[in-house]
Chimera marker file (.cmm) of the C-alpha trace (Angstrom):
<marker_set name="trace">
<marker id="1" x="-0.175" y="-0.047" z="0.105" r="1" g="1" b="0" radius="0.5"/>
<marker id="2" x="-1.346" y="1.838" z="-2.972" r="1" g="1" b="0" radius="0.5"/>
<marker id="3" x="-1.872" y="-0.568" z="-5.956" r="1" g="1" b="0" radius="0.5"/>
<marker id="4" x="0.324" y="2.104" z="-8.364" r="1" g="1" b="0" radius="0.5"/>
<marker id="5" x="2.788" y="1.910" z="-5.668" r="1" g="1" b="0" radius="0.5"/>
<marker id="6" x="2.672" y="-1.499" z="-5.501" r="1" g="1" b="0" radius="0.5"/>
<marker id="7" x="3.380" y="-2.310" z="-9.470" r="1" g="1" b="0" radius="0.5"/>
<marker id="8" x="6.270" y="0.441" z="-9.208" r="1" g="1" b="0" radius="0.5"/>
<marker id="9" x="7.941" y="-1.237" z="-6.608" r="1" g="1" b="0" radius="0.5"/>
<marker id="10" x="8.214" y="-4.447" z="-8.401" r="1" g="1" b="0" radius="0.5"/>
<marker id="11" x="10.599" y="-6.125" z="-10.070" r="1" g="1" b="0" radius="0.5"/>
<marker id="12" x="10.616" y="-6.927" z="-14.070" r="1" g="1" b="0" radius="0.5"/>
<marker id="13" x="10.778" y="-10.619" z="-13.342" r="1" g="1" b="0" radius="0.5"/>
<marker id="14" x="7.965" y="-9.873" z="-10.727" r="1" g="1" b="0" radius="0.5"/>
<marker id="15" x="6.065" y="-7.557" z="-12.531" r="1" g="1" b="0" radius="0.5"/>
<marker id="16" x="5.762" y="-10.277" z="-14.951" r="1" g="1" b="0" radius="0.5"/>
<marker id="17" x="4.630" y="-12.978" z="-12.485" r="1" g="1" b="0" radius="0.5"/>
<marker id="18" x="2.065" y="-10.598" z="-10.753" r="1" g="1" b="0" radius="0.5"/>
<marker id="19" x="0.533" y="-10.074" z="-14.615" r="1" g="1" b="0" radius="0.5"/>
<marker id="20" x="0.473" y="-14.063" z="-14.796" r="1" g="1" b="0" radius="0.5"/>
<marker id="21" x="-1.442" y="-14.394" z="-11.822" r="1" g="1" b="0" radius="0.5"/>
<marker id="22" x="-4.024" y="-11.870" z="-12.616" r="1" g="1" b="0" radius="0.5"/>
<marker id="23" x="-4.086" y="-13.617" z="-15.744" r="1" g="1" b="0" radius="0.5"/>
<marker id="24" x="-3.181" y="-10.295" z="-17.750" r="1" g="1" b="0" radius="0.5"/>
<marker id="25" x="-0.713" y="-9.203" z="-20.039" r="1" g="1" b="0" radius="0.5"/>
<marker id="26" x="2.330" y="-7.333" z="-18.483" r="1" g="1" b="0" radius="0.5"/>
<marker id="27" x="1.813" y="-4.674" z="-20.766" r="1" g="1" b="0" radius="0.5"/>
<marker id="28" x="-1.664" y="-4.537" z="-19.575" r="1" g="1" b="0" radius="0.5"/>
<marker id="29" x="-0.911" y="-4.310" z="-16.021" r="1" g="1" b="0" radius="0.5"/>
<marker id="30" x="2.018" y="-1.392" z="-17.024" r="1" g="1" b="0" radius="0.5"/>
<marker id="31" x="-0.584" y="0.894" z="-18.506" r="1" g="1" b="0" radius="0.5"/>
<marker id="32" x="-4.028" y="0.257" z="-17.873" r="1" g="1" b="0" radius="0.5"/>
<marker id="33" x="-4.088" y="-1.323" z="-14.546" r="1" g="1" b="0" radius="0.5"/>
<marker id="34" x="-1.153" y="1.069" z="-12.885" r="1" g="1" b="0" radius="0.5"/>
<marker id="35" x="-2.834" y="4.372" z="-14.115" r="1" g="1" b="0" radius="0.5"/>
<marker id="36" x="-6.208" y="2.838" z="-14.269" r="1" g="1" b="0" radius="0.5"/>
<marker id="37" x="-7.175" y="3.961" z="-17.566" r="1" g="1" b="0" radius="0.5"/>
<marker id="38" x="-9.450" y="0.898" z="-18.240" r="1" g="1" b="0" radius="0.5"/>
<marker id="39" x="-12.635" y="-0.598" z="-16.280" r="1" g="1" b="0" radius="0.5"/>
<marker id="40" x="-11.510" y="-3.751" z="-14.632" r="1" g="1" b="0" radius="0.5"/>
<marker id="41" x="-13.713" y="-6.606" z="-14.531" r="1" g="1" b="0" radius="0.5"/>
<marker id="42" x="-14.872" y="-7.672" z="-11.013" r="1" g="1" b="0" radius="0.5"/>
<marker id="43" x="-12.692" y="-11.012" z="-11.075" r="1" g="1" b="0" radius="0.5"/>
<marker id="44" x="-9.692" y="-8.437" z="-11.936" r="1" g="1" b="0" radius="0.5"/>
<marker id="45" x="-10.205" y="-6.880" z="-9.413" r="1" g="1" b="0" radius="0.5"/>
<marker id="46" x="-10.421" y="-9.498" z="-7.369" r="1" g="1" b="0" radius="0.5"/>
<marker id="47" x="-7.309" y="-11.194" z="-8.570" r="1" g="1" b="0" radius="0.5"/>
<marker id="48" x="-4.907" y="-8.189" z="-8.179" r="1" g="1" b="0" radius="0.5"/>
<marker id="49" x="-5.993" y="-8.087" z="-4.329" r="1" g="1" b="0" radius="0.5"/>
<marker id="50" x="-5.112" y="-11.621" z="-3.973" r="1" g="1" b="0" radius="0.5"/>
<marker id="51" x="-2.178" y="-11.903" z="-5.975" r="1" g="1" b="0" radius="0.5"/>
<marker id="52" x="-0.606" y="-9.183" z="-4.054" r="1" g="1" b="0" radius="0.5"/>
<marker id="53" x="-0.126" y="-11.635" z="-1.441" r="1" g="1" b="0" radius="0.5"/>
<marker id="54" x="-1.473" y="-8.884" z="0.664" r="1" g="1" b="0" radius="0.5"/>
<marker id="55" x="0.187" y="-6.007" z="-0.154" r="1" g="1" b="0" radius="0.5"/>
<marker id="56" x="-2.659" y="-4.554" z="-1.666" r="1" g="1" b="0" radius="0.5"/>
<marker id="57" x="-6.338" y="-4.994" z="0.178" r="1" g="1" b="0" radius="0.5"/>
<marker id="58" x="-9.319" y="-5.283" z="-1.872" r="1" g="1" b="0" radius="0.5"/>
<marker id="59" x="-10.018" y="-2.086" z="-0.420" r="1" g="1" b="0" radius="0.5"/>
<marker id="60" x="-7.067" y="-0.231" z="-1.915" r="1" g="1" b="0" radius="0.5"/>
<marker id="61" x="-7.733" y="-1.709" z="-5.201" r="1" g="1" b="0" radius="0.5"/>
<marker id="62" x="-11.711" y="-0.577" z="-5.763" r="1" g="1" b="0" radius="0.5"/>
<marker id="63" x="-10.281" y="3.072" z="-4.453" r="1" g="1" b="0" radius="0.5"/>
<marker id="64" x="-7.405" y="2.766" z="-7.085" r="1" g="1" b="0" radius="0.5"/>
<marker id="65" x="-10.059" y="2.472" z="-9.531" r="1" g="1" b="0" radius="0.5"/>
<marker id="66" x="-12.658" y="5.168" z="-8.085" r="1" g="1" b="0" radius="0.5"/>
<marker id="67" x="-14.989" y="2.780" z="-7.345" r="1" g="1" b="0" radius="0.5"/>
<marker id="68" x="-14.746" y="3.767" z="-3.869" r="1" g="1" b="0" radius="0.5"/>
<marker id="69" x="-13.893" y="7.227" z="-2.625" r="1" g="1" b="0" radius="0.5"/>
<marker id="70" x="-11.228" y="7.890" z="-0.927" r="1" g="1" b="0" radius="0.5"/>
<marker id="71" x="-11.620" y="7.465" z="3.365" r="1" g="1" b="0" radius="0.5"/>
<marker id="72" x="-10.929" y="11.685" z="4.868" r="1" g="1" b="0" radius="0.5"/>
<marker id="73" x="-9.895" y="9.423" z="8.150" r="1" g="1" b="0" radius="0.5"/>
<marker id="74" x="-7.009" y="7.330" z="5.983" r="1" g="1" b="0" radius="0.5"/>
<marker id="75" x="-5.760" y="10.041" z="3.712" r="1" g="1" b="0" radius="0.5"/>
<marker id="76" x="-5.453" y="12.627" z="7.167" r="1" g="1" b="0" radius="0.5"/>
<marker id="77" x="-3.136" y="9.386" z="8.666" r="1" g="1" b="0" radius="0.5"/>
<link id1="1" id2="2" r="1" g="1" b="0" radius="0.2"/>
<link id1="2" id2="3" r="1" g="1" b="0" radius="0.2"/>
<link id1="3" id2="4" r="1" g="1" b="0" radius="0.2"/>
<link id1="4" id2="5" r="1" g="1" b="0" radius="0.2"/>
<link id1="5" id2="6" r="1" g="1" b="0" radius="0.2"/>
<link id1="6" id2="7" r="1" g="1" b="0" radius="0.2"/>
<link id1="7" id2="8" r="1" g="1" b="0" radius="0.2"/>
<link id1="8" id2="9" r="1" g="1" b="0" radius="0.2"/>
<link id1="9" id2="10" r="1" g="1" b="0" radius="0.2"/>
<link id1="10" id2="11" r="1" g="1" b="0" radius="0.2"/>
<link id1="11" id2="12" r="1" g="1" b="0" radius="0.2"/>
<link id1="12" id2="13" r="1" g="1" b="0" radius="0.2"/>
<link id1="13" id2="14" r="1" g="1" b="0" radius="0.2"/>
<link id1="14" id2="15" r="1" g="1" b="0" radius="0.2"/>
<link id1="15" id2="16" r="1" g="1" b="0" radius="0.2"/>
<link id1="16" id2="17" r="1" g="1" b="0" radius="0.2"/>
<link id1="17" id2="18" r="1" g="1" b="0" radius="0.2"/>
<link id1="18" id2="19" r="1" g="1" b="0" radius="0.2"/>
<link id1="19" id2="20" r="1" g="1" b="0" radius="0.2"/>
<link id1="20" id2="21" r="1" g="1" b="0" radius="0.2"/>
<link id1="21" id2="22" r="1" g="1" b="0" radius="0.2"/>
<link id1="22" id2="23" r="1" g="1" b="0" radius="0.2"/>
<link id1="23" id2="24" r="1" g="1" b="0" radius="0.2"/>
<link id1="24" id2="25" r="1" g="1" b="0" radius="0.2"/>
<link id1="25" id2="26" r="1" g="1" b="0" radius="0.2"/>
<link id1="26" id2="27" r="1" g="1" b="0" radius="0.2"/>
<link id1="27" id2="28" r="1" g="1" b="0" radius="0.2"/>
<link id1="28" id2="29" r="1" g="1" b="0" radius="0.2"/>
<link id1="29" id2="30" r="1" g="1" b="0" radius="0.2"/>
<link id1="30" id2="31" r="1" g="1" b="0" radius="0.2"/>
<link id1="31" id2="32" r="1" g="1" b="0" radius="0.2"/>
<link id1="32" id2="33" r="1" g="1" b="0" radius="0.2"/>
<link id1="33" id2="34" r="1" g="1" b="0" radius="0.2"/>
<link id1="34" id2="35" r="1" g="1" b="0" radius="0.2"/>
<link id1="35" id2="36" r="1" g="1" b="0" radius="0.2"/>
<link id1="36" id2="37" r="1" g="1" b="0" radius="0.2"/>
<link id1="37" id2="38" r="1" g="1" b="0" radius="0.2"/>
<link id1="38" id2="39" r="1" g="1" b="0" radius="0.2"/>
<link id1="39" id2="40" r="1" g="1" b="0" radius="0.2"/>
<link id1="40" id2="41" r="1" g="1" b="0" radius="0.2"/>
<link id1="41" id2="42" r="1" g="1" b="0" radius="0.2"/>
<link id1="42" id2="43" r="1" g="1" b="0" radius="0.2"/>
<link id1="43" id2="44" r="1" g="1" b="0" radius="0.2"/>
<link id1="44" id2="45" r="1" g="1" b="0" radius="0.2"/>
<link id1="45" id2="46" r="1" g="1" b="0" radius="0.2"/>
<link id1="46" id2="47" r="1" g="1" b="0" radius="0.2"/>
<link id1="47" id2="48" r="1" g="1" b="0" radius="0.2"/>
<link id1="48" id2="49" r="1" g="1" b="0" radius="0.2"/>
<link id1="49" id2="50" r="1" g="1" b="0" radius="0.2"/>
<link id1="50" id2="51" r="1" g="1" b="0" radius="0.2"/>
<link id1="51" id2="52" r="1" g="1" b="0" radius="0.2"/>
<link id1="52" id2="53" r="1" g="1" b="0" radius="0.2"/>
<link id1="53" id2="54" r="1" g="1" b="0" radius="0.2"/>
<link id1="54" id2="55" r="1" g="1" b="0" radius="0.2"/>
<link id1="55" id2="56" r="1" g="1" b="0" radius="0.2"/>
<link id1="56" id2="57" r="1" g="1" b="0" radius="0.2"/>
<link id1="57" id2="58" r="1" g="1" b="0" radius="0.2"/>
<link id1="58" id2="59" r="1" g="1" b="0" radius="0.2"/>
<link id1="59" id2="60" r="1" g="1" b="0" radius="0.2"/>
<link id1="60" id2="61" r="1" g="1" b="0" radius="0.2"/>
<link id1="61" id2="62" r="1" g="1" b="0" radius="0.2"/>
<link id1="62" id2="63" r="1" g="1" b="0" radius="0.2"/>
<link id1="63" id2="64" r="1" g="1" b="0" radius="0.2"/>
<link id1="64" id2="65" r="1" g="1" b="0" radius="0.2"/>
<link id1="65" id2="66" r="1" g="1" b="0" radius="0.2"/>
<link id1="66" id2="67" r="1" g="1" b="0" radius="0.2"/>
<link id1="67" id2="68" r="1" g="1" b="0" radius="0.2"/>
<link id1="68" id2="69" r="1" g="1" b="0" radius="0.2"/>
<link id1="69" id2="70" r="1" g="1" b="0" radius="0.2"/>
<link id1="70" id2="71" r="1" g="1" b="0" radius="0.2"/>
<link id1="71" id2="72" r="1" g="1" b="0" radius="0.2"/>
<link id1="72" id2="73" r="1" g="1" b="0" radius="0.2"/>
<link id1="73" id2="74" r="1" g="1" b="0" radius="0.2"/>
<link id1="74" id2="75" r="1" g="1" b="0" radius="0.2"/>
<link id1="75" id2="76" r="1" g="1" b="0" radius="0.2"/>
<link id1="76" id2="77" r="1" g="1" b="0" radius="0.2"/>
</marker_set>
């Protein structure tokens, strides 16, 4: 799953948790993670993979921030 899709999909109540466990601010999460307007540090990163509770793969995550470009073989399934 998509990161942004991911954070849209959730909850208020579990919007907030997800923030606590990436040890961000909701708000943060809302604007600058979700539209990835800000560079993430690496343990950011790392933390919204986990904290997904795998919804979100690692992989998804560094794409969701351009870090990695996007796979022609995924986006054509």
């Amino acid at each position: 799953m998509k990161l942004r899709d991911y954070i849209s999909q959730l909850e208020p109540e579990d919007l907030f948790a997800y923030a606590n466990r990436c040890g961000i601010a909701e708000s943060y999460l809302r604007l600058h993670v979700k539209y990835a307007s800000k560079n993430p540090s690496v343990s950011l990163i790392k933390s919204l993979a986990r904290e997904s509770n795998g919804a979100v793969s690692l992989f998804e995550v560094l794409r969701h921030f351009g870090v990695l470009e996007p796979d022609p073989k995924r986006e054509a399934a």
